[in-house]
FIMARFI-557567 format. One line per 4 residues: number of its first residue (from 1); their letters; for each residue x, y, z of N, C-alpha, C, O. Coordinates in steps of 0.2 Angstrom, whole numbers, plus 2048, in hexadecimal, padded with zeros to 3 digits. Atoms other than C-alpha are relative to their C-alpha. Layout:
BEGIN
NUM	a	X,Y,Z,X,Y,Z,X,Y,Z,X,Y,Z | ... .
END
This chain:
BEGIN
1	xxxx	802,7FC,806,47C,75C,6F5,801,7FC,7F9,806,7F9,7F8 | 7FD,806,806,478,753,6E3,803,805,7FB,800,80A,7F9 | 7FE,7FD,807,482,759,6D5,7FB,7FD,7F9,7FA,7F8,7F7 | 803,7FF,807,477,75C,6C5,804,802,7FB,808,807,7FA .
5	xxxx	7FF,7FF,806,47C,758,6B5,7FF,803,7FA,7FA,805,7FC | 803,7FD,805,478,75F,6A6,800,7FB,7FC,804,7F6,7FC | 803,806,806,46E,754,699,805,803,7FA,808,808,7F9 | 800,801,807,472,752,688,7FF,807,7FC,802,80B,7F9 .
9	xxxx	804,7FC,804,464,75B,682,802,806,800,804,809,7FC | 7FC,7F8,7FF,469,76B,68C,806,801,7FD,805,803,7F8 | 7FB,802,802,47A,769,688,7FF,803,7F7,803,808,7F4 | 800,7FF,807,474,769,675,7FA,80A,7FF,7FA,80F,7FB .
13	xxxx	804,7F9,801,468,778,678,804,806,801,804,80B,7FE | 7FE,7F9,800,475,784,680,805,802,7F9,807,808,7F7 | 7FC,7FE,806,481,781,670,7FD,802,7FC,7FF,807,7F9 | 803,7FD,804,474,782,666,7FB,808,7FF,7F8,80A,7FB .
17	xxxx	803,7F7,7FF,46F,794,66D,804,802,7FE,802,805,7FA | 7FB,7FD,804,480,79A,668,802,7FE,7FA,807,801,7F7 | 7FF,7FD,807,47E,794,658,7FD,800,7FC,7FE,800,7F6 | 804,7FB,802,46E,79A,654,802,807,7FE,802,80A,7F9 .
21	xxxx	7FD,7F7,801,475,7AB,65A,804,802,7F9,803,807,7F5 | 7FC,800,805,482,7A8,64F,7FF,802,7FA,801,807,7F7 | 804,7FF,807,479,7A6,63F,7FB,805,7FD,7F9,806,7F8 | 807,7FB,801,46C,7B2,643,804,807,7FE,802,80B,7FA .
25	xxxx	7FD,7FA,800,479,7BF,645,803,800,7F8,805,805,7F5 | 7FB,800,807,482,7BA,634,7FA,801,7FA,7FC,803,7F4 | 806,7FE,804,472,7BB,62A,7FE,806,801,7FE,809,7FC | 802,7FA,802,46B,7CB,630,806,806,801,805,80C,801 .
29	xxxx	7FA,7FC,801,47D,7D1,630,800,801,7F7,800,807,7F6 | 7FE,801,808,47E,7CE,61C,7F9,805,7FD,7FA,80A,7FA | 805,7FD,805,46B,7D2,617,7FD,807,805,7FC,80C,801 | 802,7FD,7FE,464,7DC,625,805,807,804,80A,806,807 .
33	xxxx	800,7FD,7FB,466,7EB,62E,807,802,806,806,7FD,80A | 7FE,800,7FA,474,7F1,63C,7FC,801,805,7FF,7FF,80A | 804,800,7FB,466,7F5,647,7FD,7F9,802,7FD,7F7,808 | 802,807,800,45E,7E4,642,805,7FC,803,802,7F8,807 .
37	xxxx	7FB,803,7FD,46E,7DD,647,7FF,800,807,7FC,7FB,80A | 7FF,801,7FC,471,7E2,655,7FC,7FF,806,7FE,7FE,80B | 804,801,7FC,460,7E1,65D,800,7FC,7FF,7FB,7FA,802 | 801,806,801,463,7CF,658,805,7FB,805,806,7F5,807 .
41	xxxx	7F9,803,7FD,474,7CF,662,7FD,7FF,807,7FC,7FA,80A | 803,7FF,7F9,46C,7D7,671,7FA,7FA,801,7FA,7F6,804 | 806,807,7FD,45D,7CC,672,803,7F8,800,802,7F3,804 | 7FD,806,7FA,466,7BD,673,804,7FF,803,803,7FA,805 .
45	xxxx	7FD,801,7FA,472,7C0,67E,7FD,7FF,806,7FE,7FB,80A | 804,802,7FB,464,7C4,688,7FB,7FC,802,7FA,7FB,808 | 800,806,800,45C,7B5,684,804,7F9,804,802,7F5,809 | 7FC,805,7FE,46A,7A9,687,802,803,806,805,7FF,809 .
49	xxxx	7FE,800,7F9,46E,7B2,697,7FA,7FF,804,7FB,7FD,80A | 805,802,7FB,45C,7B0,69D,800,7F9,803,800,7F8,809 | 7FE,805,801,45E,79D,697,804,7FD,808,802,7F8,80C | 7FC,802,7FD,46D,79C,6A0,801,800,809,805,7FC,80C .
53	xxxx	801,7FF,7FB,469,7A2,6B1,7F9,7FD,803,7F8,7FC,809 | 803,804,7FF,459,79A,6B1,802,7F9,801,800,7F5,805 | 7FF,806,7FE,461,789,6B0,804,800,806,803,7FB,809 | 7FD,802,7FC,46E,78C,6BD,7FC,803,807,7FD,7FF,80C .
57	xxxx	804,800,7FD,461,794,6C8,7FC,7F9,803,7FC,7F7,809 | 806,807,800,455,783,6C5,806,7FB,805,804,7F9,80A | 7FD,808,7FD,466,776,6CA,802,804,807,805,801,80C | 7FE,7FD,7F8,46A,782,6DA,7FA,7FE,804,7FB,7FD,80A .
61	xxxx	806,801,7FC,458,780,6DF,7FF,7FA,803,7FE,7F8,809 | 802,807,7FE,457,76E,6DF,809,7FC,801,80A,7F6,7FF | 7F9,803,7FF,46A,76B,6E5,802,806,806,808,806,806 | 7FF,7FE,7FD,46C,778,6F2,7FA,800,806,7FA,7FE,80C .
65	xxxx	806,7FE,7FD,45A,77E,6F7,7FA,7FC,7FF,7F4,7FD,7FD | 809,808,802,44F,76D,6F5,7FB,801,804,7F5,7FF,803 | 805,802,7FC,447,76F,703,7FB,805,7FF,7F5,804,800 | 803,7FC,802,441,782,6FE,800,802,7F9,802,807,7F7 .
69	xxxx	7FD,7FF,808,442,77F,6EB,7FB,806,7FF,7FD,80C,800 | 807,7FB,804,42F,789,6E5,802,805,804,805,80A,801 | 7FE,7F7,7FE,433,798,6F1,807,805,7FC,809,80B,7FA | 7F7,7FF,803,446,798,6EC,7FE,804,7F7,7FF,809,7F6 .
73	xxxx	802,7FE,805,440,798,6DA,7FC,807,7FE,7FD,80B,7F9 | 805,7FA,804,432,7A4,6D8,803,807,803,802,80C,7FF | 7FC,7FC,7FF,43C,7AF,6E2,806,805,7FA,807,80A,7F8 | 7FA,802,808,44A,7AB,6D3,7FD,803,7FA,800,807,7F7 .
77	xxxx	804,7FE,806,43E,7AE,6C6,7FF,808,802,801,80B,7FE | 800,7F9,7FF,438,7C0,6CE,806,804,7FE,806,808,7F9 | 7F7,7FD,802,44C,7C5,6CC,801,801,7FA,803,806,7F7 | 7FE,802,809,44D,7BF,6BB,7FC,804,7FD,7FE,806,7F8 .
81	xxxx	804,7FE,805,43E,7C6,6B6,7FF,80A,7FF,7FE,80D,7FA | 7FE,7F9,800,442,7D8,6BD,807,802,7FB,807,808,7F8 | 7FB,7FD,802,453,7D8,6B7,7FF,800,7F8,802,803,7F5 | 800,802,805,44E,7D2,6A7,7FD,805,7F9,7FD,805,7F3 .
85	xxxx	806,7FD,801,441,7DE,6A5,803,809,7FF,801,80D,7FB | 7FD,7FB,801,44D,7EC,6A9,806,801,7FC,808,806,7FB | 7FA,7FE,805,45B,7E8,69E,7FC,800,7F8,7FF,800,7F3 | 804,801,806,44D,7E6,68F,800,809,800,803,80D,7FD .
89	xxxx	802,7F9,7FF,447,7F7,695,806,807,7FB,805,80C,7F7 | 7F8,7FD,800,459,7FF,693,801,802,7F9,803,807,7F6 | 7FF,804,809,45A,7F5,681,7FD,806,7FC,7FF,80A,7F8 | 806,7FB,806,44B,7FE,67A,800,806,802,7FF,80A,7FD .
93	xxxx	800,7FA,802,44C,80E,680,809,805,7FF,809,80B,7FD | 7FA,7FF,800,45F,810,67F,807,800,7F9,80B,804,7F6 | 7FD,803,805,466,805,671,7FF,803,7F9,7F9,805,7F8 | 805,800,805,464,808,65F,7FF,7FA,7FE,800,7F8,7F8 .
97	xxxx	802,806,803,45D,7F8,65D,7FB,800,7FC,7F8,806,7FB | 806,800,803,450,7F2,653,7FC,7FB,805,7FE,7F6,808 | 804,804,7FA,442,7ED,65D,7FC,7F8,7FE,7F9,7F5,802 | 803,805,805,43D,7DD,64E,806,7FC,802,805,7F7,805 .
101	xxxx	7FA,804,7FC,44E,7D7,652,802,7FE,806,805,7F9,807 | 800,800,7FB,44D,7D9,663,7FA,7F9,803,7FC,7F5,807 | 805,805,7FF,43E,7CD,664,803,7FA,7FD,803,7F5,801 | 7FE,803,802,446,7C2,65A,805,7FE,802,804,7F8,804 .
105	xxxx	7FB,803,7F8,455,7BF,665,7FF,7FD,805,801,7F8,808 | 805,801,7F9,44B,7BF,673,7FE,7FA,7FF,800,7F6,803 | 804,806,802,442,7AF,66A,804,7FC,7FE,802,7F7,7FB | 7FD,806,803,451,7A7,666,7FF,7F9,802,7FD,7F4,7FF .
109	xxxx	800,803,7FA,453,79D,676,7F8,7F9,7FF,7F8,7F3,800 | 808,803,801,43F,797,672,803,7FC,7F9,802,7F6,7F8 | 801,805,807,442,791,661,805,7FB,7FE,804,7F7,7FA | 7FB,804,802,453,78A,663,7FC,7F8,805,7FC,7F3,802 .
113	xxxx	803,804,7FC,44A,77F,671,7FB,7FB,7FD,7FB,7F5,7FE | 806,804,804,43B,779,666,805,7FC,7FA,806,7F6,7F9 | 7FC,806,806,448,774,657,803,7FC,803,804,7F7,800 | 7FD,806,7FC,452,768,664,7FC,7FD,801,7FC,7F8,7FF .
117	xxxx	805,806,7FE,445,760,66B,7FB,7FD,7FB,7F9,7F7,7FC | 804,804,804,43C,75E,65B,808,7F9,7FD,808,7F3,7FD | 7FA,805,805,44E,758,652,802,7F9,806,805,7F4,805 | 7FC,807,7FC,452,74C,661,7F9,7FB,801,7FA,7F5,802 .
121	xxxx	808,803,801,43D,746,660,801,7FD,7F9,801,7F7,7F9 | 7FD,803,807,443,743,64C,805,7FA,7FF,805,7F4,7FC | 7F9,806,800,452,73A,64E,7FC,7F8,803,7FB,7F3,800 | 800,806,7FE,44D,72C,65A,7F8,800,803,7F7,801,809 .
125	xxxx	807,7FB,7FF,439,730,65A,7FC,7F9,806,7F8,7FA,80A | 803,804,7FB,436,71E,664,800,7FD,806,7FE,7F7,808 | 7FB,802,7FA,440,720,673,7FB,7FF,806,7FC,7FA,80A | 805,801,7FB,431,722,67E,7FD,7FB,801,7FA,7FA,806 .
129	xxxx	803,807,802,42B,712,679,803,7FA,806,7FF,7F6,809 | 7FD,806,800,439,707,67F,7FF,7FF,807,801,7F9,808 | 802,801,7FA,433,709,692,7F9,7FA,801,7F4,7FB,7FD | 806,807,7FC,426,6FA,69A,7FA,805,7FC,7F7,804,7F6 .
133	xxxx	805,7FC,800,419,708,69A,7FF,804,7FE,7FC,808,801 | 801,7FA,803,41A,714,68D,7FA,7FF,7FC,7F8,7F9,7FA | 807,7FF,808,40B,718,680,7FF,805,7FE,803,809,800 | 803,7FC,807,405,721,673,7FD,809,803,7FC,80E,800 .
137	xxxx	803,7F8,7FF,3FE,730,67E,805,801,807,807,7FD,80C | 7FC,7FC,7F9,409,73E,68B,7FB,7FD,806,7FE,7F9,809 | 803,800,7FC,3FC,73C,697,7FA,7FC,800,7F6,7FA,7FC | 803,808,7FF,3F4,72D,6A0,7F9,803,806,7F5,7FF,809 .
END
Protein backbone atom coordinates (compact mmCIF):
# COMPACT_ATOMS: atom_id res chain seq x y z
CA UNK A 1 0.00 0.00 0.00
CA UNK A 2 1.65 3.60 -1.06
CA UNK A 3 0.95 6.24 1.30
CA UNK A 4 -0.18 9.52 -0.58
CA UNK A 5 0.86 12.75 0.36
CA UNK A 6 -0.64 15.84 0.05
CA UNK A 7 0.94 18.54 -2.31
CA UNK A 8 1.47 21.74 -1.48
CA UNK A 9 -0.82 23.08 -3.73
CA UNK A 10 -3.74 20.98 -2.02
CA UNK A 11 -2.58 21.75 1.23
CA UNK A 12 -2.73 25.59 0.31
CA UNK A 13 -6.31 24.99 -1.28
CA UNK A 14 -7.88 23.31 1.77
CA UNK A 15 -6.77 26.50 3.95
CA UNK A 16 -7.71 28.57 1.61
CA UNK A 17 -11.30 27.04 1.50
CA UNK A 18 -11.66 27.98 5.27
CA UNK A 19 -10.64 31.28 4.74
CA UNK A 20 -12.43 32.15 1.93
CA UNK A 21 -15.56 30.86 4.05
CA UNK A 22 -14.25 32.83 6.50
CA UNK A 23 -14.23 36.16 4.84
CA UNK A 24 -17.27 35.58 2.84
CA UNK A 25 -19.11 34.97 6.08
CA UNK A 26 -17.76 38.31 7.71
CA UNK A 27 -18.76 40.38 4.75
CA UNK A 28 -22.24 39.26 4.08
CA UNK A 29 -22.45 39.12 8.03
CA UNK A 30 -21.78 43.02 8.25
CA UNK A 31 -23.44 44.16 4.77
CA UNK A 32 -25.79 41.57 3.72
CA UNK A 33 -28.67 39.73 4.88
CA UNK A 34 -28.97 36.73 7.70
CA UNK A 35 -30.45 34.73 5.05
CA UNK A 36 -27.57 35.72 2.73
CA UNK A 37 -25.46 34.55 5.35
CA UNK A 38 -26.27 31.75 6.03
CA UNK A 39 -27.00 30.36 2.64
CA UNK A 40 -23.38 31.37 2.34
CA UNK A 41 -22.55 29.22 5.54
CA UNK A 42 -24.38 26.27 4.29
CA UNK A 43 -23.14 26.16 0.87
CA UNK A 44 -19.81 26.02 1.89
CA UNK A 45 -19.68 23.61 4.19
CA UNK A 46 -21.25 21.68 1.60
CA UNK A 47 -18.69 22.65 -0.69
CA UNK A 48 -15.68 22.02 1.34
CA UNK A 49 -17.21 18.69 2.46
CA UNK A 50 -17.74 17.64 -1.06
CA UNK A 51 -13.94 18.95 -1.65
CA UNK A 52 -12.91 16.88 1.13
CA UNK A 53 -14.51 13.50 0.38
CA UNK A 54 -13.64 13.75 -3.11
CA UNK A 55 -10.05 13.95 -2.38
CA UNK A 56 -9.97 11.15 0.26
CA UNK A 57 -12.11 9.16 -2.10
CA UNK A 58 -9.39 9.85 -5.09
CA UNK A 59 -6.09 8.69 -2.66
CA UNK A 60 -8.14 5.50 -1.40
CA UNK A 61 -8.83 4.62 -5.04
CA UNK A 62 -5.36 4.55 -6.06
CA UNK A 63 -3.71 3.18 -2.62
CA UNK A 64 -6.09 0.63 -1.68
CA UNK A 65 -8.29 -0.14 -4.99
CA UNK A 66 -5.47 0.43 -7.95
CA UNK A 67 -6.28 -2.45 -9.60
CA UNK A 68 -10.36 -1.45 -9.55
CA UNK A 69 -9.69 2.48 -9.42
CA UNK A 70 -12.56 3.86 -12.59
CA UNK A 71 -15.28 1.30 -11.15
CA UNK A 72 -14.28 2.06 -7.43
CA UNK A 73 -14.60 5.80 -8.31
CA UNK A 74 -17.56 6.27 -10.35
CA UNK A 75 -19.34 4.27 -8.06
CA UNK A 76 -17.77 6.99 -5.31
CA UNK A 77 -18.98 9.67 -7.43
CA UNK A 78 -22.81 8.16 -7.78
CA UNK A 79 -22.64 8.42 -3.68
CA UNK A 80 -21.37 11.71 -3.59
CA UNK A 81 -23.49 13.00 -6.05
CA UNK A 82 -26.88 11.54 -4.48
CA UNK A 83 -26.02 12.53 -1.10
CA UNK A 84 -25.12 15.74 -2.24
CA UNK A 85 -28.04 16.14 -4.12
CA UNK A 86 -30.20 15.25 -1.06
CA UNK A 87 -28.68 17.37 1.48
CA UNK A 88 -28.95 20.50 -1.26
CA UNK A 89 -32.60 19.31 -1.56
CA UNK A 90 -33.18 19.48 2.35
CA UNK A 91 -31.19 23.09 2.18
CA UNK A 92 -33.58 24.62 -0.12
CA UNK A 93 -36.71 23.49 0.80
CA UNK A 94 -36.22 23.48 4.54
CA UNK A 95 -33.73 26.16 5.60
CA UNK A 96 -34.33 29.79 5.50
CA UNK A 97 -31.51 30.29 3.32
CA UNK A 98 -31.09 32.53 0.50
CA UNK A 99 -30.90 30.51 -2.39
CA UNK A 100 -28.04 33.65 -4.09
CA UNK A 101 -26.05 32.71 -1.09
CA UNK A 102 -26.47 29.26 -1.38
CA UNK A 103 -24.93 29.37 -4.84
CA UNK A 104 -22.34 31.33 -3.86
CA UNK A 105 -20.88 28.98 -1.14
CA UNK A 106 -21.52 26.23 -3.26
CA UNK A 107 -18.79 28.08 -5.77
CA UNK A 108 -16.55 28.78 -3.21
CA UNK A 109 -14.46 25.59 -3.49
CA UNK A 110 -14.33 26.48 -7.63
CA UNK A 111 -13.08 29.96 -7.17
CA UNK A 112 -10.82 29.36 -4.27
CA UNK A 113 -9.10 26.73 -6.80
CA UNK A 114 -8.72 29.01 -9.87
CA UNK A 115 -7.15 31.98 -7.40
CA UNK A 116 -4.39 29.28 -6.16
CA UNK A 117 -3.50 28.01 -9.24
CA UNK A 118 -3.47 31.39 -10.98
CA UNK A 119 -1.39 32.92 -7.56
CA UNK A 120 1.03 29.85 -7.61
CA UNK A 121 1.26 30.40 -12.02
CA UNK A 122 2.02 34.25 -10.77
CA UNK A 123 4.61 33.69 -8.27
CA UNK A 124 6.99 31.40 -10.16
CA UNK A 125 5.35 31.61 -13.83
CA UNK A 126 8.64 29.68 -15.41
CA UNK A 127 8.77 26.52 -13.58
CA UNK A 128 7.46 24.57 -16.30
CA UNK A 129 10.33 25.51 -18.37
CA UNK A 130 13.16 24.27 -16.24
CA UNK A 131 12.47 20.56 -17.44
CA UNK A 132 14.71 19.18 -20.71
CA UNK A 133 11.27 19.12 -22.68
CA UNK A 134 9.00 21.70 -21.64
CA UNK A 135 7.57 24.40 -24.33
CA UNK A 136 5.48 27.07 -24.81
CA UNK A 137 2.32 24.98 -25.47
CA UNK A 138 0.12 22.31 -22.89
CA UNK A 139 -0.30 19.89 -25.61
CA UNK A 140 2.25 18.28 -28.01
Amino acid sequence: MVDIKKTITQKNIEVGNWVMLGVLLIVSFLFLSSRFTLGVLLGGLISIANFHWLSRDLRGSFTKHADRAKPFMMVKYYIRFIVTGVVLFFVITRAPADVFGLLLGLSLVVINVIVTVIGANLKNPLRRFRKNNASFFIFR
